[in-house]
Every structure is written in structure tokens, then in C-alpha cells.
C-alpha positions, -999 to 999 in steps of 0.1 A, spaced: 439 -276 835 418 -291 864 383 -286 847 358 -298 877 381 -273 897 366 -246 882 331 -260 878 331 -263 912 340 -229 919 316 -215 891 290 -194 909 269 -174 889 258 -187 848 291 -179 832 310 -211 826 284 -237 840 287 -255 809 331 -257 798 340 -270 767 377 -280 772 400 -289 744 438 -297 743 447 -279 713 425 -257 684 426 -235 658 414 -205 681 385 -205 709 368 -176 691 365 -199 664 352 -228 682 327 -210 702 311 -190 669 308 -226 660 289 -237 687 271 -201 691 257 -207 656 246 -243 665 223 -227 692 249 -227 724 232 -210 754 250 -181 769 274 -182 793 291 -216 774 322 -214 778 352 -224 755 388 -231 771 419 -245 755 456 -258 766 468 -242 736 458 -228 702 477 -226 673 459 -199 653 458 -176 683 438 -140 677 436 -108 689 429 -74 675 431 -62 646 444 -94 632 474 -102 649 485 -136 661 481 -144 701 511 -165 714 493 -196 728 516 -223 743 506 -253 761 504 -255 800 507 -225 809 481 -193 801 445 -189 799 429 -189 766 389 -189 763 359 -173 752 322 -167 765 294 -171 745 269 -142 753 237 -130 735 229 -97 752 200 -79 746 219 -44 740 222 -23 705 250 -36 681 263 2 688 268 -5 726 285 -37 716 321 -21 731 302 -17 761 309 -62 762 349 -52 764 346 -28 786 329 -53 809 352 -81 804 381 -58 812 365 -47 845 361 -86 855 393 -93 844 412 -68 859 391 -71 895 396 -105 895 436 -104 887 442 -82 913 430 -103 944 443 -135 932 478 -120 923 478 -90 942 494 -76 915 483 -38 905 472 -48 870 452 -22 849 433 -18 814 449 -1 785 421 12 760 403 -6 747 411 -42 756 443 -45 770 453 -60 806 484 -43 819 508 -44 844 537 -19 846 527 -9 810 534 -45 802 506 -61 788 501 -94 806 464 -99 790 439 -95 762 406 -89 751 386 -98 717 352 -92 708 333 -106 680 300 -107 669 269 -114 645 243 -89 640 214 -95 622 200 -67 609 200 -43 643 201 -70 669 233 -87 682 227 -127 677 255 -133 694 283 -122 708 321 -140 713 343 -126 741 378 -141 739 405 -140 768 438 -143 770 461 -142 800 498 -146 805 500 -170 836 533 -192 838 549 -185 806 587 -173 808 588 -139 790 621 -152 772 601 -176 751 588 -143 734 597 -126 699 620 -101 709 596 -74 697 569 -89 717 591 -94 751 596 -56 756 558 -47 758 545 -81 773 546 -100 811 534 -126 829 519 -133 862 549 -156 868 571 -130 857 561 -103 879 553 -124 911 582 -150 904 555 -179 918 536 -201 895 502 -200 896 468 -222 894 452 -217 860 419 -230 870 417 -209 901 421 -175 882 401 -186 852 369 -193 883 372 -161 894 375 -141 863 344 -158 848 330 -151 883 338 -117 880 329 -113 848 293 -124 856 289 -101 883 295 -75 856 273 -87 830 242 -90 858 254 -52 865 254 -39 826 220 -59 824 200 -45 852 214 -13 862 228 7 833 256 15 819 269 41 843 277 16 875 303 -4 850 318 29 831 324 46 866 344 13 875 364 9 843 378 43 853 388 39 881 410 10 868 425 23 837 459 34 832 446 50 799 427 86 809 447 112 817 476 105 795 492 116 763 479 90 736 484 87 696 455 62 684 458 48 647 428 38 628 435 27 595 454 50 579 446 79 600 466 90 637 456 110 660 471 126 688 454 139 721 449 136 755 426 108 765 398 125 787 373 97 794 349 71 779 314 80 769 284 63 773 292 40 748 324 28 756 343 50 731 371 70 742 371 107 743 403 123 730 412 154 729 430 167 703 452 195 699 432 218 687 407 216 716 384 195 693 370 162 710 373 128 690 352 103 698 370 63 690 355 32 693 380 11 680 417 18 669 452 11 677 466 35 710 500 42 723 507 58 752 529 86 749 536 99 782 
């Protein structure tokens, strides 16, 4: 990964300052760490590899060497713990922007952080924070991206729901130039959900998803529901509606597409 690459291409404050490692544990880790040291926002934490990988809801994210993006952005925005989803939503939107013109390829976003192509998922999205007592201290966005990784190296299970860039262009592509412009993009974002409101970023993450519109079951905890997802609200929870007519607001939860 050709660090001063993307340093030089770094325009806005996201990523001005890359901490680059080989291998970790996970970046979400090693940027809480720094976070809680007193990082400024907008440090940015990028490996080759990791071997305790995460995304949602506890589950292990596949991180091979030399050939994906995995990193998170520190961030200590001045918004209300509650409008915290409001961080993924964002991060999806730069993502998904920035994916499409260097690939070309018609990626969208799953609810609530998933990067999709062909209802493959060929990137990810996790979120964590500390809150002390109504104020978000900080705030860890972690990314991961399928580059250059051949799809047969995955569990079986995984291989039918997840791509690559490589797999669907059938080119290799520059890590460093797509992790520039997604922190790029990202930033743009950010500046947007800081000065102008919600409704500029909301209006945008609609018009990407592959989510609204559809037939959806969502699983949180022990409880499923079923519904048509409508739309997000103003907090970045999705709208479902259920059977019965009755509207469901989720902020978090497991979601399958249906049809």
C-alpha cells in the first residue's frame, strides 16, 4: 500500500495524518486506542491485513494481506449520541460515490451498512463509539472493501453473498487510489452533515440504496420482522412497514432482502 500516494491525494482533513501498519488485531481497535489517547479527528488507521477482523453484530471480517482496504476514521462530531447512525449513513454515501467513478461499477448500499454490487456485498461498514453521558467523545468508523481478493478464497457460505472489485471488473486495482478518494468523499459528506443538516445527506443515501422499496425481513435479537422498507427517517433509521399497515421504526438489526 503506497502510503505518500494517498497523502498526496488527501484533499480535505480526513486522512491527513495515516497510521499504517502491516498487520493488527483490528483497526477499530487500534484507532479507539489512539482516540482515547487524544487523536485528532480525521486520523486515520489503515492496515495490510488484520487478523481479528470485525463487523456487525460480532462477526469476523476476512482480512488478507495485499489485497482489500481495511481502515477506520477517527471522528468526534458534535451531533446527539441518537443521531449517531446518521455517521454510517454518511460513510456509505462516500463510499458508495466514490466506488462508483473509480470502478464504474453500479455499487449500492444495503441497510444499514452494507456496500453492494449485484446483491453481492463487496464492502462494509462499522461504527463504534463512546458516549459520555449525552455527548459522543468519540466516534470509530471502520471500512472494509473487497479490492483484489479472488472470491474462491472465501468460506463457501460467505462466497455466495460476497464480491470483489476484481471479481466483477476482472482488472486489478490500486488500493491507495480508491482508499484517496473514498476518504475524500467521505469528507465532503462529513463538511455536508456538519453545516447543512441532515436532509442534503438522507436525500443522497436514497437515491443510492438498493434497500427502499423492497420486501425485507430484519432480525433484532430475538425478534423478526417482516415489511416493506419505505424510507429512512431523520435519524437514519429505516421505516418498515409491516403487514398490518403499522410503521416500524429500526435503527439497528440484521436485514434480508426478500424480493
Amino acid at each position: 500500500m503506497e502510503i505518500e500516494h494517498i497523502k498526496e491525494k488527501i484533499k480535505g482533513d480526513l486522512g491527513r495524518e495515516i497510521f499504517f501498519y502491516k498487520t493488527v488485531g483490528s483497526t477499530n481497535v487500534i484507532a479507539a486506542e489512539l482516540a482515547e489517547k487524544g487523536a485528532a479527528e480525521g486520523v486515520v488507521v489503515l492496515a495490510d491485513s488484520q487478523e481479528k477482523g470485525k463487523g456487525r453484530l460480532g462477526r469476523f471480517w476476512i482480512s488478507p494481506p495485499g489485497v482489500n482496504i481495511y481502515m477506520s476514521i477517527i471522528t468526534r462530531p458534535a451531533i446527539d449520541p441518537e443521531d449517531a447512525t446518521l455517521l454510517t449513513v454518511m460513510t456509505a454515501v462516500g463510499c458508495t460515490i466514490a466506488l462508483r467513478r473509480v470502478t464504474s461499477l453500479n455499487v449500492t448500499i444495503k441497510w444499514p451498512n452494507d456496500l453492494m454490487v449485484s446483491d453481492k456485498k463487496i464492502g462494509g461498514i462499522l461504527t463504534e463509539m463512546k458516549t459520555y453521558p449525552a455527548k459522543i467523545i468519540f466516534a470509530i468508523v471502520g471500512i472494509g472493501i473487497n479490492v483484489n481478493i479472488d472470491i474462491d478464497v472465501f468460506p463457501d457460505d460467505v462466497r455466495k453473498t460476497a464480491t470483489s472489485i476484481k471479481n466483477e471488473t476482472g482488472i486489478l486495482s490500486s488500493r491507495a487510489e480508491i482508499t484517496a478518494e473514498i476518504l475524500n468523499e467521505i469528507d465532503r459528506w462529513y463538511r455536508i452533515l456538519k453545516g447543512m443538516g441532515k436532509k442534503i445527506l438522507l436525500t443522497e443515501w436514497q437515491r443510492l440504496t438498493s434497500t427502499l422499496g423492497r420486501e425485507v425481513k430484519v432480525t433484532i435479537g430475538k425478534e423478526t420482522f417482516i415489511g416493506l422498507a419505505e424510507s429512512l427517517d431523520d435519524k437514519g433509521r429505516l421505516i418498515l412497514r409491516l403487514p398490518s399497515g403499522e410503521l416500524k421504526r429500526v435503527s439497528t438489526g440484521d436485514l434480508t432482502i426478500l424480493r
